[in-house]
C-alpha positions as CSV (number, residue, x, y, z in Angstrom):
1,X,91.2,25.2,14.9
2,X,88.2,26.2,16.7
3,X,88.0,25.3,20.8
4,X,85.5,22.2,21.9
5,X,82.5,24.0,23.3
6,X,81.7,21.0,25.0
7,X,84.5,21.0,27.0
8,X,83.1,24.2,28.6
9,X,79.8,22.8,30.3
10,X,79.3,19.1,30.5
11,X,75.7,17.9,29.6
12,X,75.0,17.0,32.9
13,X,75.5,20.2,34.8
14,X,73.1,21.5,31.8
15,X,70.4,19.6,33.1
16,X,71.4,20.2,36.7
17,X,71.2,24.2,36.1
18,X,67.8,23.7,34.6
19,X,66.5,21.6,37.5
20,X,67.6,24.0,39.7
21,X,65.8,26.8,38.3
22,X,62.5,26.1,39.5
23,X,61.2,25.5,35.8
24,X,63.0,28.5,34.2
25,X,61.9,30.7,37.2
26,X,65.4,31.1,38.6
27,X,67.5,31.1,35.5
28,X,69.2,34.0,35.4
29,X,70.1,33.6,39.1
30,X,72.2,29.7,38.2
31,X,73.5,31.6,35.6
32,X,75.0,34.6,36.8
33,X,76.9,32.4,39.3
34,X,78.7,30.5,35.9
35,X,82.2,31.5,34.8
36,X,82.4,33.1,30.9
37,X,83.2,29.7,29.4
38,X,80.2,27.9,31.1
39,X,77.8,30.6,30.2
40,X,78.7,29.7,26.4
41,X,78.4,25.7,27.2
42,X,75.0,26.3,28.1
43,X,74.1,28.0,25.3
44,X,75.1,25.2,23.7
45,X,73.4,22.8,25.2
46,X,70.2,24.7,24.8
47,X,70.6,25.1,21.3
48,X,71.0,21.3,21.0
49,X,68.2,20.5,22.6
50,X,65.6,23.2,21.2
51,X,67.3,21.6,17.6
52,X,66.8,17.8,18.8
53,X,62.8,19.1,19.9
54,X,62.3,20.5,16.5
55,X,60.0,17.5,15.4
56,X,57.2,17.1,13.6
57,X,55.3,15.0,16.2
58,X,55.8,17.5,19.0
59,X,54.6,20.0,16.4
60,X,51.0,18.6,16.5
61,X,51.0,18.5,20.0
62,X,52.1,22.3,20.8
63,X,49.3,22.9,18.0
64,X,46.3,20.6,20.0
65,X,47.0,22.4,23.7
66,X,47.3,26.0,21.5
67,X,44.6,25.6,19.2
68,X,46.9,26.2,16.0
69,X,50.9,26.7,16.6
70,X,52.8,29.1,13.8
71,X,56.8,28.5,13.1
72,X,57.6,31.0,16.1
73,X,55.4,29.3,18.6
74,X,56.4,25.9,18.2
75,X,59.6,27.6,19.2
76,X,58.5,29.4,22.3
77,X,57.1,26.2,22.9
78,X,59.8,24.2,22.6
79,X,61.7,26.7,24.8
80,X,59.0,26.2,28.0
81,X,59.4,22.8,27.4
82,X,63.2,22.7,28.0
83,X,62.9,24.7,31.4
84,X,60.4,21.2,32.3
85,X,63.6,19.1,32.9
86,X,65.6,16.7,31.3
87,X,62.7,13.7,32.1
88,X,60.0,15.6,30.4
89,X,62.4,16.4,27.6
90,X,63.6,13.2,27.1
91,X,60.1,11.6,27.3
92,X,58.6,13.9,25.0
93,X,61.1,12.9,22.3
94,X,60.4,9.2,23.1
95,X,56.7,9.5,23.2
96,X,55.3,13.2,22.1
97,X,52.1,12.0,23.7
98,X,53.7,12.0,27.4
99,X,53.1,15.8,27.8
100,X,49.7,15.1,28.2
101,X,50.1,14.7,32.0
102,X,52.7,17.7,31.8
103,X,50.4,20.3,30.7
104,X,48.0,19.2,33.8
105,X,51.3,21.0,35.7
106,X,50.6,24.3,34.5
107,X,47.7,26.7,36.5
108,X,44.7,27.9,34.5
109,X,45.7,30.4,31.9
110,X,49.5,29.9,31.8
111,X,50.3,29.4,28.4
112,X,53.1,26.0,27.4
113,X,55.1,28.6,25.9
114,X,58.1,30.9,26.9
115,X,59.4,33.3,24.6
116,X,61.9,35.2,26.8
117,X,63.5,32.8,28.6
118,X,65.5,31.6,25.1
119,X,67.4,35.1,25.7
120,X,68.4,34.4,29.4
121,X,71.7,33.3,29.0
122,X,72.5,35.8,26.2
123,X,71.9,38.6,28.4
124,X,73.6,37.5,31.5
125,X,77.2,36.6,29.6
126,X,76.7,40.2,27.5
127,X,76.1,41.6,31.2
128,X,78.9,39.6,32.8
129,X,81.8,40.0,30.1
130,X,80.9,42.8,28.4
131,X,81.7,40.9,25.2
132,X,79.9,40.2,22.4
133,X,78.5,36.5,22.5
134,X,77.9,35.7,19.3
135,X,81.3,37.4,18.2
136,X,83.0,34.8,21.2
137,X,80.6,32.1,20.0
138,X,82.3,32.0,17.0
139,X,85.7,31.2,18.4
140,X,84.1,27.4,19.0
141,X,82.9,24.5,17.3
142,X,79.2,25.5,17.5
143,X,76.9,27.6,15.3
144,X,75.6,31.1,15.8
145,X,71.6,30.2,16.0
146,X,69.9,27.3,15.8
147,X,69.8,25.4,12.5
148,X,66.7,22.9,11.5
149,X,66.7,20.2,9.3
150,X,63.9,20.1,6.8
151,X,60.9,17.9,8.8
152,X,58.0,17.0,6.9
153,X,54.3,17.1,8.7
154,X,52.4,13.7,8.4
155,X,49.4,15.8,10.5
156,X,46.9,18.8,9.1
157,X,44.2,20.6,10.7
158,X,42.1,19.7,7.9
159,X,42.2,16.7,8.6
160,X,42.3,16.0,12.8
161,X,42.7,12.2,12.9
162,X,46.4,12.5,11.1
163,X,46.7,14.4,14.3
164,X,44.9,12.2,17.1
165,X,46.8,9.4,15.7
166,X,50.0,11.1,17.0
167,X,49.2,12.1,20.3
168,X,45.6,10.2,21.2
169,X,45.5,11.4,24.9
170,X,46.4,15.0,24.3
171,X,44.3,15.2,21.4
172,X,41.3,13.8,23.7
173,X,41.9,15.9,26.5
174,X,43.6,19.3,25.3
175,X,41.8,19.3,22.1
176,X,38.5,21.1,23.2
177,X,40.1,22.8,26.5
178,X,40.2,26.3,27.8
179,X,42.7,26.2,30.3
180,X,44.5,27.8,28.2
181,X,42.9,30.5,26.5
182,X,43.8,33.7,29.0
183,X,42.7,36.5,26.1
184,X,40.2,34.7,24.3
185,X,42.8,34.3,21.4
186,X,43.0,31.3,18.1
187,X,44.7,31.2,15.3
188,X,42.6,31.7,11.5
189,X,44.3,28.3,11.2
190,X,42.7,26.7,14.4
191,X,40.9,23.8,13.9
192,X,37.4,25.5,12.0
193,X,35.3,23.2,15.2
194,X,36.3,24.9,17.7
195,X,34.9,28.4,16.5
196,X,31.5,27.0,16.9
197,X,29.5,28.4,19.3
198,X,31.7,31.0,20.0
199,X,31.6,34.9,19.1
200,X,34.5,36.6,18.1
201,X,35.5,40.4,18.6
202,X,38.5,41.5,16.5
203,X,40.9,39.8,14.0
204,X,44.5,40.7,14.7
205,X,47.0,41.0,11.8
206,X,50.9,41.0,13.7
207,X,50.6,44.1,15.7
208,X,47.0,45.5,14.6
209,X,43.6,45.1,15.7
210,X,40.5,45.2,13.7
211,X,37.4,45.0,15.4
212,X,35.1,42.1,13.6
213,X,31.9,41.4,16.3
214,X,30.2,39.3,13.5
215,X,31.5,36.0,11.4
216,X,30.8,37.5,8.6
217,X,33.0,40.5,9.4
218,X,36.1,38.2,10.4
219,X,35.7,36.6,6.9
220,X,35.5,40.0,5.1
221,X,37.9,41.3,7.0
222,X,40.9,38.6,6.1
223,X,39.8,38.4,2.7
224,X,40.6,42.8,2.1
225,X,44.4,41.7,3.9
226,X,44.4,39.3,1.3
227,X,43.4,41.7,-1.6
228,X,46.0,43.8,-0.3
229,X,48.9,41.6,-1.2
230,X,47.5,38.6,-3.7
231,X,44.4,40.4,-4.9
232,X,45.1,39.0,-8.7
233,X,45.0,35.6,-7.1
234,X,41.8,36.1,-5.7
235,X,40.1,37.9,-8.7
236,X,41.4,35.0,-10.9
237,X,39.5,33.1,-8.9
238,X,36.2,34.8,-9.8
239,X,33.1,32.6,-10.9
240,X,35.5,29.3,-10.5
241,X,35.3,28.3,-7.3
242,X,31.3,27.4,-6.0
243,X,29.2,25.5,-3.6
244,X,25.4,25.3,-2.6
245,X,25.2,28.9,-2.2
246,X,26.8,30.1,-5.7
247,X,29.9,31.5,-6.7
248,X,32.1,32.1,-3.5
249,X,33.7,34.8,-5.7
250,X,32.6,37.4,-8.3
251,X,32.8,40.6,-9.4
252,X,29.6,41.6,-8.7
253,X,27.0,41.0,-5.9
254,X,24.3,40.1,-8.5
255,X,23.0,36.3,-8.0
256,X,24.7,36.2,-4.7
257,X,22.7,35.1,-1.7
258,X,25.2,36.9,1.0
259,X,27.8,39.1,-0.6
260,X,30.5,41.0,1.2
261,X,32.5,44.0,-0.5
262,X,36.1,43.2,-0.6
263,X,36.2,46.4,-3.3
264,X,34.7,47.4,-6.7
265,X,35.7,44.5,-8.3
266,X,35.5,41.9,-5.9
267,X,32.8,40.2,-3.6
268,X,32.5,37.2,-1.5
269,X,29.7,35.0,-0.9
270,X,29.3,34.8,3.0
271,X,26.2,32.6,2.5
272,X,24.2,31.3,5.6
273,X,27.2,29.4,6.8
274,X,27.9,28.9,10.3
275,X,31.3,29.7,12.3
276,X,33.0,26.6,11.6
277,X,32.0,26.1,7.9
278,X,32.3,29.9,6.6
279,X,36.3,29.6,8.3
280,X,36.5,26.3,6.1
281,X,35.4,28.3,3.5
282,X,37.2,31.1,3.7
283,X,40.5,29.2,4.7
284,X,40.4,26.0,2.6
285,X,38.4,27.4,-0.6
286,X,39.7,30.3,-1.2
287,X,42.8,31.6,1.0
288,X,44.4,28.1,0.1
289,X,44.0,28.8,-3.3
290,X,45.9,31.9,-3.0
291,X,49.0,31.3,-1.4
292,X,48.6,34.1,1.0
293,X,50.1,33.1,4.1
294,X,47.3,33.9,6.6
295,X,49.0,31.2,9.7
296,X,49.7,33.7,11.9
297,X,46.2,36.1,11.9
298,X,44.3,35.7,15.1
299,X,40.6,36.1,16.2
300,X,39.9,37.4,19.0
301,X,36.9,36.3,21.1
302,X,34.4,37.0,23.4
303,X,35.3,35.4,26.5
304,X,33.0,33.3,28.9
């Protein structure tokens, strides 16, 4: 019969170590003063709660204040958001909305998110006992990692009053913000708006950068890392999908007003759209259509 981890760390002195960490600042430190056992009971409590904030509303949120939040950010979201305190924890699972006044917290350019600190308490029981924790993890009644229920999203980008309806204040205030934007940086699969009036300078695909000073280029660009895994999705697409400017797809240039190479065989009309509308384009007519997963490309752009 496994051992009760709960028994190792009471709730309580969870929230106390967090509060006295000066908002994650000074974890390590309340750690490394914890026995074995209550190393262990932390980790369990933090797995708890970054489980009990995996929620659908809080989702939308992290996505307003980012401009467009992918599986992996909602979690380093959800980790900053723990090192806030049990208050703002337990608000924002009452009422999503009450990290409005939460984000005003943070200075210009410091991101609501916090990869790292999730590994904190890993590190300091591998330094401490020279064990390994998930190996000892297993000796209690808790899991490994984290496991998430299935949530469904009742929000969409493409459509942003599923998402004001949610959180109204953040959505008015956060929406159309820079505070945050330190490199410049959106997601593909931002909300298409806010890419109006600004210029971009390279898309980034995981770890590579290609410059793209143009629009145009971005949407070319995306479309040839599409071809490179789904390109019979999008050539099956030729000639069927069209608006005001024509085919947005063909395998020739001919009768297009605007046509970008993706290769011999394929060409895209780029038209005389602006920003917003020729990333609706590309995104929702014909990336959609595809099933290529493009949620976690970025654009970079031209700062102010």
């Amino acid at each position: 019969m496994k051992k009760s981890v709960k028994k190792l760390l009471t709730e309580e002195c969870f929230w106390e170590l967090i509060e006295n960490s000066c908002c994650g600042e000074r974890l390590r430190a309340e750690l490394e003063d914890l026995t074995e056992g209550e190393i262990l009971g932390f980790i369990y409590w933090w797995n708890y709660y970054i489980e009990e904030t995996y929620r659908q509303e809080l989702w939308a949120v992290a996505s307003v204040v980012l401009q467009g939040c992918s599986d992996d950010g909602f979690e380093y979201f959800r980790r900053w958001l723990l090192t806030r305190g049990k208050s703002a924890v337990l608000s924002a699972l009452a009422d999503p909305d009450s990290l409005c006044d939460e984000f005003d917290k943070l200075p210009d350019k410091v991101l609501p998110e916090w990869e790292k600190v999730g590994y904190i308490a890993y590190d300091v029981y591998g330094e401490k006992s020279g064990k390994d924790v998930f190996t000892e993890m297993k000796k209690y009644d808790f899991d490994e990692g984290v496991s998430y229920r299935e949530i469904e999203l009742e929000w969409s980008w493409k459509d942003p009053d599923t998402i004001r309806r949610i959180c109204p204040r953040t959505f008015k205030k956060w929406r159309d913000s820079d505070k945050f934007d330190i490199w410049g940086v959106c997601w593909l699969s931002a909300d298409p708006d806010y890419f109006t009036g600004r210029e971009p300078v390279a898309v980034l695909f995981d770890r590579e950068r290609v410059e793209a000073s143009t629009w145009k280029k971005v949407f070319a660009e995306v479309l040839r890392r599409c071809s490179l895994t789904h390109r019979d999705a999008l050539l099956s697409l030729r000639g069927r999908i069209k608006d005001e400017a024509g085919k947005l797809l063909s395998d020739s240039p001919g009768g297009m007003k605007r046509p970008v190479r993706i290769d011999d065989a394929l060409y895209a009309e780029s038209g005389n759209y602006g920003a917003a509308d020729l990333i609706r384009v590309l995104c929702e007519r014909i990336l959609d259509r595809t099933e290529f997963f493009y949620q976690d490309i970025k654009v970079v752009l031209k700062t102010k």
